[in-house]
C-alpha positions, 0 to 999 in steps of 0.5 A: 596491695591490701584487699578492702574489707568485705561487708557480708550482709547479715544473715542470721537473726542474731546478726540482725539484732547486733545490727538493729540496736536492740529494736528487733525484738520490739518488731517481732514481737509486735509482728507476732502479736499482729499475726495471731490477730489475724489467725495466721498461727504459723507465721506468729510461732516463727516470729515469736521463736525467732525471738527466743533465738535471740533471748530463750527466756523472753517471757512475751515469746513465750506467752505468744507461743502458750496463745499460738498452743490455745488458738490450736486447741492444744492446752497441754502445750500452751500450758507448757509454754506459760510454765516455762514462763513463769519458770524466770518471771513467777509473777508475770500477769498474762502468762498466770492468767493464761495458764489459769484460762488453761487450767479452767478449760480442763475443769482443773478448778482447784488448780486454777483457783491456786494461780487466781490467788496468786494474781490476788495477790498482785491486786487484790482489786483485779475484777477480771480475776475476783469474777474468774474465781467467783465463777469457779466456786459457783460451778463447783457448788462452792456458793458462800465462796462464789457470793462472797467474791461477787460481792469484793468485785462489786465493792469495786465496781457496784455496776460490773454487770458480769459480777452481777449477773453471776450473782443473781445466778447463786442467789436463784441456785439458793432458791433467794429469787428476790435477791436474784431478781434484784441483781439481775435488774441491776444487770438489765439496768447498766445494758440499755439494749437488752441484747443478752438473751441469756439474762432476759431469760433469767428474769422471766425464769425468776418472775415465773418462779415467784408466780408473777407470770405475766411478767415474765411473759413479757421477758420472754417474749423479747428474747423470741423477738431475737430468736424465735425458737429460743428453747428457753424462751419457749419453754418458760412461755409454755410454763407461764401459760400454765401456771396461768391455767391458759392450757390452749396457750400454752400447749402451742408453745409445747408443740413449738418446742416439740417440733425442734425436739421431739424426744425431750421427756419434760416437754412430752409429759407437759404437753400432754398434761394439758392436753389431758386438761383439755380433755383430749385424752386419746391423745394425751394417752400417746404423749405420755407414751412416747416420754415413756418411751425416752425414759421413766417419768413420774409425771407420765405415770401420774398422767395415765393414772388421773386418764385410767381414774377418769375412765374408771378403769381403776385397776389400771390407775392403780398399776400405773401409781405403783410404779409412780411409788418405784420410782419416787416411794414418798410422792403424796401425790401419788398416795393421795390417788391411790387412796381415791382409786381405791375407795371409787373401786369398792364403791363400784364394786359394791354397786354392781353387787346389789 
């Protein structure tokens, strides 16, 4: 008597798929995508492995697991994955746009710009790939380069607000504050909630530049209206209150800054300008001290002098403009007062001879 035939059911994923019609592949990777979603790393590599049981060269597994790599801070092996990839697919978009990502995230420019070219070519009209590389020539201080792609992303898209803003910022490096100020307009323009602080900052930062500093007072005052001890914010405050000759002003907003960061050189020496200016000189002495202490400074040895000018003790001045002139030798400032020095110290001289 013959046995019926035993169904087995299946047990390996290849059993599965024969027996699913094609459609598991579909599932995992769509289960994979889900996983890495939700930041269950793990689960997302069995699914996209179990893919590559079925199809070792499926470019969506393997760009799953390069992204599964990068979420797991290892970029040599997401970079691994993603060449693999494009070992069978050279141009597929997500794995030479991920491999880039890579390559940017070690400070390989000069790599990652040859992979954007190569998505240039794909379409030439990509804004995410004209303003990655647009980015990339900026920070490498390559800013004919980084205008020039700005300006193809903005042919495309006149109100892109990253490329605009990204080409404020070569125009303010190139000291063209106009035209930086006219991008960045444009920028605070497409965003009517102005919640980017950063791009708050940069138009305060550029109506200080050009002396308008009411007007950036009133930038700044926005982004500490989000966050009160925004460092930029304050400091571009504190600047503004000086260049407005408001010293009490603007020493509340060194002192602010100092309280977060004691130890910062620039804000020291700032503080105690005005401090000088304001004629408490005992403590101006002890500020320009302590940027000292942090590191040397032109400034803080500019300040003790105009204190040592100021009390007549002009041998100490003129030890303190000596080591101005160590450490910048051309600061007219700095020859401009030891000439005054000088001639009040022969003056005394002479006076006390007769």
């Amino acid at each position: 008597m013959t046995q019926p035939a035993q169904h087995h059911p299946p047990t390996t994923i290849s059993q599965f798929a024969a027996l699913d019609g094609g459609n598991l592949l579909a599932r995992l990777s769509q289960k994979g995508n889900q996983l890495l979603k939700e930041g269950a790393l793990d689960e997302a590599e069995r699914a996209y492995r179990d893919i590559l049981e079925l199809e070792p060269a499926n470019s969506y597994a393997l760009v799953g697991l390069a992204r599964t790599a990068k979420l797991r801070g290892d970029l040599a092996a997401a970079e691994s994955f993603y060449l693999q990839c494009l070992q069978t697919a050279p141009y597929q978009r997500f794995a030479l746009m991920g491999l880039a990502d890579c390559y940017r995230c070690d400070g390989a420019w000069s790599k990652a710009l040859g992979i954007w070219k190569k998505c240039l070519s794909l379409d030439d009209k990509d804004l995410s790939v004209l303003t990655r590389m647009a980015d990339a020539y900026r920070k490498t201080k390559r800013l004919d380069k980084a205008e020039q792609m700005y300006e193809r992303a903005l042919a495309v898209d006149p109100r892109h607000r990253y490329a605009l803003v990204g080409l404020g910022y070569v125009h303010y490096e190139l000291r063209d504050y106009v035209r930086a100020l006219s991008c960045w307009n444009e920028a605070y323009q497409v965003e009517p909630d102005h919640h980017d602080l950063h791009l708050l900052t940069s138009l305060g930062n550029c109506h200080r530049k050009l002396n308008r500093y009411q007007t950036a007072i009133t930038y700044y005052q926005k982004v500490l209206q989000q966050d009160d001890s925004n460092f930029f914010a304050l400091f571009g405050l504190a600047d503004s209150y000086r260049g407005l000759c408001q010293q009490e002003l603007s020493l509340v907003h060194w002192e602010r800054i100092l309280v977060q960061n004691p130890n910062n050189r620039i804000v020291l020496t700032r503080s105690a300008d005005a401090l000088r200016q304001l004629g408490r000189l005992e403590l101006a002495q002890t500020r320009y001290q302590q940027a000292l202490a942090v590191g040397a400074d032109v400034y803080a040895y500019l300040g003790l002098a105009l204190i040592a000018k100021q009390q007549t003790q002009f041998s100490l001045a003129l030890d303190y403009l000596a080591r101005v002139k160590t450490l910048d030798p051309t600061n007219e400032r700095a020859q401009r007062l030891v000439t005054q020095c000088q001639v009040s110290a022969s003056r005394a001289a002479n006076q006390q001879q007769r």
